[in-house]
N, C-alpha and C positions, 0 to 999 in steps of 0.2 A: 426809154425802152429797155425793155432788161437785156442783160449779157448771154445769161445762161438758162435755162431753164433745164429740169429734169420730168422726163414721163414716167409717170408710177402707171404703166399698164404695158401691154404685151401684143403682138399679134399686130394685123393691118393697121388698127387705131394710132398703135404706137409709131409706126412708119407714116403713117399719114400725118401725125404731128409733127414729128420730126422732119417731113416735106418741108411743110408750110415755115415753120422754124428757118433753116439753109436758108431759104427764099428773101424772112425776113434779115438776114445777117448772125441771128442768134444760135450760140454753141447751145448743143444738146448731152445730155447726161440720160443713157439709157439704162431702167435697173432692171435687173433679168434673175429670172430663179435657175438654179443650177442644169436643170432641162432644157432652159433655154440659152444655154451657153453661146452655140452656134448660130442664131437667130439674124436674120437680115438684120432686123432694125437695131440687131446689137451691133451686128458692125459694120453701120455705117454712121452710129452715132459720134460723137468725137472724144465722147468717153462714156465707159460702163463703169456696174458695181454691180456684184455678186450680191443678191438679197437673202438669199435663203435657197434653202433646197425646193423640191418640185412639188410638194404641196403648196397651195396657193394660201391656205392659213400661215404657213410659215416664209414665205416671200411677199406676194402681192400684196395681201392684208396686213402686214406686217409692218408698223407704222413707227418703234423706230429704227429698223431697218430703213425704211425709206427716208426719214430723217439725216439719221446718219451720213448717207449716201449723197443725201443736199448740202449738209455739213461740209464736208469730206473734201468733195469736188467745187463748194462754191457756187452752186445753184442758186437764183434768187428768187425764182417762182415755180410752181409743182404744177403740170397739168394731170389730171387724174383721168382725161380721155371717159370712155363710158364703163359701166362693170365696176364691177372692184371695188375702191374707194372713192368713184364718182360722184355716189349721194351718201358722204358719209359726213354729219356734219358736226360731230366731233374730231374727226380728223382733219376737216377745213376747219376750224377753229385750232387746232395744237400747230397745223401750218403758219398761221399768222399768228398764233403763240410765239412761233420760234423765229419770229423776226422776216419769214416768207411770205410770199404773195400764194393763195388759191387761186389758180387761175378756173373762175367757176364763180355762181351766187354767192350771196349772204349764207352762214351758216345757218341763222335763223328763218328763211325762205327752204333750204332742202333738210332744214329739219320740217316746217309748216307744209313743204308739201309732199314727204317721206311720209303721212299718214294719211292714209285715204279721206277717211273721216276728216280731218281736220282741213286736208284741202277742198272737198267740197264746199264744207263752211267757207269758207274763204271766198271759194269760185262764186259759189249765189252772191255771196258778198259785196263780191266786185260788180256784180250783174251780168256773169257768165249762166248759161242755161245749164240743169243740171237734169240726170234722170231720176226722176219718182224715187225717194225710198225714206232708209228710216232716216230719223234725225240725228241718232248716234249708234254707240256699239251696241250690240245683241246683250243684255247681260243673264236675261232669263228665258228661257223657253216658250212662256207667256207676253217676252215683251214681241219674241218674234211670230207668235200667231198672232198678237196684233200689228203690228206693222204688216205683214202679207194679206191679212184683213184689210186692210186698209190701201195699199198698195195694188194688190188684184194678180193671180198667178198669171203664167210661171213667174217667179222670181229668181235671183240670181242675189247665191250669200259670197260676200270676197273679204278675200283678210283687211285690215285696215292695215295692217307695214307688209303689204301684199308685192308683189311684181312676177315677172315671166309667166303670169296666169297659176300660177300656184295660191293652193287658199280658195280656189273658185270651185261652186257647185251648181248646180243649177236644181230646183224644186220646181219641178209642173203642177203638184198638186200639193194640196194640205197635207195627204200621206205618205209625202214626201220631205216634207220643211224639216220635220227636227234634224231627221237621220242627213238633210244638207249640212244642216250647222254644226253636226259634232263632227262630220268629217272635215268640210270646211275647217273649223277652228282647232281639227288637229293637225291637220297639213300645216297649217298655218303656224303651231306652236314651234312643229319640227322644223320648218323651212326660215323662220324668220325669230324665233324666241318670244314671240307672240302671237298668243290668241285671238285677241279681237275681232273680229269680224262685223260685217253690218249688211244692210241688205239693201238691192235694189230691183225695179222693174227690170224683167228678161225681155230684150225686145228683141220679135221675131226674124227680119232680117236686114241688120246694120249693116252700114257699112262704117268701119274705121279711117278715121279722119282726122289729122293734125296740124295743127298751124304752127310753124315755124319764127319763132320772135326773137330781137336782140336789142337789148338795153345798156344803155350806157348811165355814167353819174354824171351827166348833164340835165336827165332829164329828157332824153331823147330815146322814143323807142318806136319800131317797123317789125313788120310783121313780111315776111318772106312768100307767102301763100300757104296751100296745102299740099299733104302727100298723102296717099290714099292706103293705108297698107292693109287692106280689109282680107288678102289672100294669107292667111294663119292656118296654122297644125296646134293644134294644141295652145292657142292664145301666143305662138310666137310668129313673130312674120318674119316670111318666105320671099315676096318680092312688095316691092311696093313703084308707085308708080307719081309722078307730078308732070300737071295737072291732076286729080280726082277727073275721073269719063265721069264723073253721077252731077259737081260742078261748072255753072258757068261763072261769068263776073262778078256777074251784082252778088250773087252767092257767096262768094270769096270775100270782095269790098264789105260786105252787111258783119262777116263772123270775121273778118280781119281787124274791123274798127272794135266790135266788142272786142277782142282780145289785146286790143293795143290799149283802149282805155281802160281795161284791167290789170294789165299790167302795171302801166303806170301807178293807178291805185293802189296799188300792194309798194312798189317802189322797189321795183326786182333789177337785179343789177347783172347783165350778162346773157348768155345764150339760153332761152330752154325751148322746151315743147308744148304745149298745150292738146291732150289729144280728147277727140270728140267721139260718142257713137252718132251716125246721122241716118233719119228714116224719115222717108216719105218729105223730107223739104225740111229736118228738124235736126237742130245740134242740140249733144246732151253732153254735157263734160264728163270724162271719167279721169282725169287724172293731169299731174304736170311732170313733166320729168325737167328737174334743174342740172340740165348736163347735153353736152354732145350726144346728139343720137345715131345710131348706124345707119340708119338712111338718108342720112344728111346731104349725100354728095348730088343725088336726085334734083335737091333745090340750089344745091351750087350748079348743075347742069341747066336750068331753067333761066336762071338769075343773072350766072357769072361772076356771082361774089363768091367770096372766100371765107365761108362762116369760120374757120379756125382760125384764121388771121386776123380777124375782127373780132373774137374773143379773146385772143393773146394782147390786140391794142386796148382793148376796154380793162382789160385785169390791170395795164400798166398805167392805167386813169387817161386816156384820150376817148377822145370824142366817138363817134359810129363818122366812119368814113363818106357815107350817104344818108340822104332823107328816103321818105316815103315815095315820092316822087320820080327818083330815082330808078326806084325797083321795077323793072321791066322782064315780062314771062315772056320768054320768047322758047317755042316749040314742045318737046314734049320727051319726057326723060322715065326710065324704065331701071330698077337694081335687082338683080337677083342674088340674093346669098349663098352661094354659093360651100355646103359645108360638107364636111368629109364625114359623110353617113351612106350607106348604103342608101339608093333611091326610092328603096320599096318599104325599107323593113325601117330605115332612119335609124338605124345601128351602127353606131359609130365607126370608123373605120381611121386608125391611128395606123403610124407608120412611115417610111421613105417614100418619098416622093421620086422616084426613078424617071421617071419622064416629064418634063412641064413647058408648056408654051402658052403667053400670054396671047389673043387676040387682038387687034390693032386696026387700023384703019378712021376715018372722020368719026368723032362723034362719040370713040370707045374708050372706056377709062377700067384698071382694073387697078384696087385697093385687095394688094396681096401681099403676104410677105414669103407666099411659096418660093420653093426654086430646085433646080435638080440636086436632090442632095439630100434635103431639108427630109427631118426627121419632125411628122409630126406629133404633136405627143399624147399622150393620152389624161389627162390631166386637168385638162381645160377647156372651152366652148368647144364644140366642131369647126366652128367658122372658119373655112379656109381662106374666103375670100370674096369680094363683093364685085360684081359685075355690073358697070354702069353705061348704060348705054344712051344718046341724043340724038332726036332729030326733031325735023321740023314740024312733025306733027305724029299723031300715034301712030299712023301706020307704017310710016315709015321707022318709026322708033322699035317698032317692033318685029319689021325686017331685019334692022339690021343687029337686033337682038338675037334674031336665028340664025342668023350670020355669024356672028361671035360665036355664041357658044357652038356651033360647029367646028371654028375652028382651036378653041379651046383645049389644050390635052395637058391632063393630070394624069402619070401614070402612077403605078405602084400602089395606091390609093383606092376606097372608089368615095366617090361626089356625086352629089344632086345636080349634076348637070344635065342627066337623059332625064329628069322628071320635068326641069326647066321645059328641055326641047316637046316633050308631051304638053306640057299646059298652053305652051305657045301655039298650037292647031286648035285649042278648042273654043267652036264657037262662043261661047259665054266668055270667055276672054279675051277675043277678038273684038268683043262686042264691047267688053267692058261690063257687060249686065252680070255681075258675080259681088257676094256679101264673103262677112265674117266669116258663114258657115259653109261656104261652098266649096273650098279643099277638101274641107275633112270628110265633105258627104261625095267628095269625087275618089280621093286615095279610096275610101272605103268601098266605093262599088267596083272600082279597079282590083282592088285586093279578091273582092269579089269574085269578079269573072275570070281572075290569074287560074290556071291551069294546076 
């Protein structure tokens, strides 16, 4: 097992590693950019390094900076937690260049599945179900009226080194397709350095659907269940929930086994995600992410395992701690994220935190690194902090959801926290009967009827 390890990332993720780390005995190496000097999880690590100043090009990404800092201190393994240098996989290749462990996939898996394109090919491959579209990049204007020819509107054009929903457009009709794809494929150029793009069926109303997997180099891989995160702003999710309300078992059991025997197939080594659109009783792959995801703790809630501890044992070559069998859902777990935006206008809101009190009680988990004092900054995601809630079953899970964020106080700030306590009254989410599209068509009628 390793001695040391160092997090190249920031914020709750970083504190949450560096939890699970203590727990297992191992010393932490916090690296922090000059903004986040004062930072919890800088000092509770047991050692830091100054990486760079408060651009995130000149610290976080900043690889040999972060190097150095392994060097330096004696680190033997790098977790890159999610963001940043998470799916970079020239940078997990220069890590085990330099004599370190990635704790993370093969380089060659988050580079294979870092292209949309590419990992689809892959997904049908393995015999994952994929949605309708073309077979590769857009390269002419021609090849994309045939393909939506073929395909059948609306369609949906997305970057291929696409993420955060950037690179997407949507075409409802013919007289719409080009003018998708050059916007598409300029967002795309700016946000990512490439243009690429490709197209698929727009399907009317998905729900977003993930299956949570982790592989070991024995040969041994489980699937964790799903987490349903279909409530999105703008392709970024806002809460997400496990169990899926739209899932029952066999449902689970039938796309749990595809994606376990796909895994295997490929010969993926470590923690990812597998995420689905799913309609009317149908999974369609849209992508993998090879890294720790933010709403992870939902399936630690359900589970009672410890996905970052059983990533941290697999980098250091052991086994997976349990089989399939093992894995037992018990009750029903809810996360809101919780970010310092204004709740209407989602305008970011940087600054001290003058007042804070975490919520507590059976069942309540908060992944924060706030505290009174704490200067947030403006620099980087909003994400203050994620709000994890358990019980035995939904309704109860999401009692005591309103419960929390009641008692929750962020002061100095403002937070998405009165939007949370709004969504939590509304029928359709009570219900669980809500898609992909249903925030954005609710903030909107809300803004609507605002005074």
């Amino acid at each position: 097992m390793f001695e040391k390890i160092l997090i190249a990332n920031r914020g709750e993720i970083a504190l949450r590693i560096h939890r699970a780390c203590k727990e297992m005995g191992i010393a932490t190496v916090a690296v922090h950019s000059e903004a986040d000097a004062g930072a919890m999880w800088v000092r509770l690590a047991d050692e830091s390094v100054c990486i760079g100043p408060a651009a995130a090009s000149k610290s976080y990404l900043n690889i040999p900076s972060i190097l150095a800092a392994a060097e330096i201190t004696g680190a033997q393994a790098i977790h890159p937690g999610y963001g940043f240098l998470s799916e970079n996989a020239r940078f997990a290749e220069i890590v085990e260049a330099h004599g370190l462990t990635f704790i993370g996939p093969k380089a060659d898996h988050i580079r294979m599945m870092g292209d949309k394109i590419t990992a689809k090919v892959v997904a049908k491959g393995a015999g994952i179900p994929c949605v309708p579209g073309s077979d590769g990049a857009l390269e002419t204007k021609e090849e994309a009226i045939a393909a939506a020819a073929g395909i059948g509107f609306p369609v949906l054009i997305k970057a291929a080194a696409g993420g955060g929903g950037r690179g997407m457009r949507v075409a409802a009709t013919a007289d719409d397709l080009l003018e998708a794809v050059t916007a598409a494929r300029n967002e795309a150029r700016s946000a990512f350095g490439n243009d690429a793009v490709y197209m698929e069926r727009y399907l009317q109303t998905p729900r977003h659907i993930e299956i949570q997997v982790i592989a070991d180099a024995f040969g041994n891989v489980v699937h964790l269940g799903e987490r349903d995160c279909s409530l999105q702003r703008r392709h970024q999710k806002m809460l997400e929930e496990a169990p899926s309300p739209a899932l029952d078992a066999r449902g689970r059991d039938a796309i749990g086994k595809i994606v376990v025997d796909a895994i295997k197939k490929i010969g993926y080594l470590g923690v990812g995600t597998v995420e689905f659109l799913w309609e009317n009783g149908e999974f369609f792959f849209i992508e993998m992410n090879t890294r720790l995801q933010v709403e992870h703790p939902i399936t630690e809630a359900i589970t009672g395992i410890d996905i970052v501890r059983e990533q941290i044992q697999i980098a250091a070559g052991l086994p997976l701690s349990f089989t399939q069998k093992d894995v037992v859902f018990e009750g029903h777990a809810i996360e809101c994220r919780i970010n310092a935006e204004n709740p209407r206008t989602f305008t970011p809101s940087p600054g001290m935190v003058t007042d804070f009190h975490a919520p507590g009680g059976l069942g309540v988990r908060l992944d924060s690194a706030l505290y009174t004092g704490y200067v947030m900054p403006p620099y980087y995601d909003s994400l203050a902090g994620k709000l994890i809630v358990h019980g035995r079953d939904r309704a109860e899970c999401i009692a005591r959801l309103r419960r929390s964020l009641g008692e929750m106080v962020v002061g100095g700030i403002e937070t998405t926290i009165p939007l949370f306590q709004d969504l939590l009254v509304q029928p359709d989410i009570l219900s669980g009967a809500y898609n992909i599209h249903w925030l954005e068509k609710w903030i909107a009628a809300e803004a609507a009827a605002a005074p």
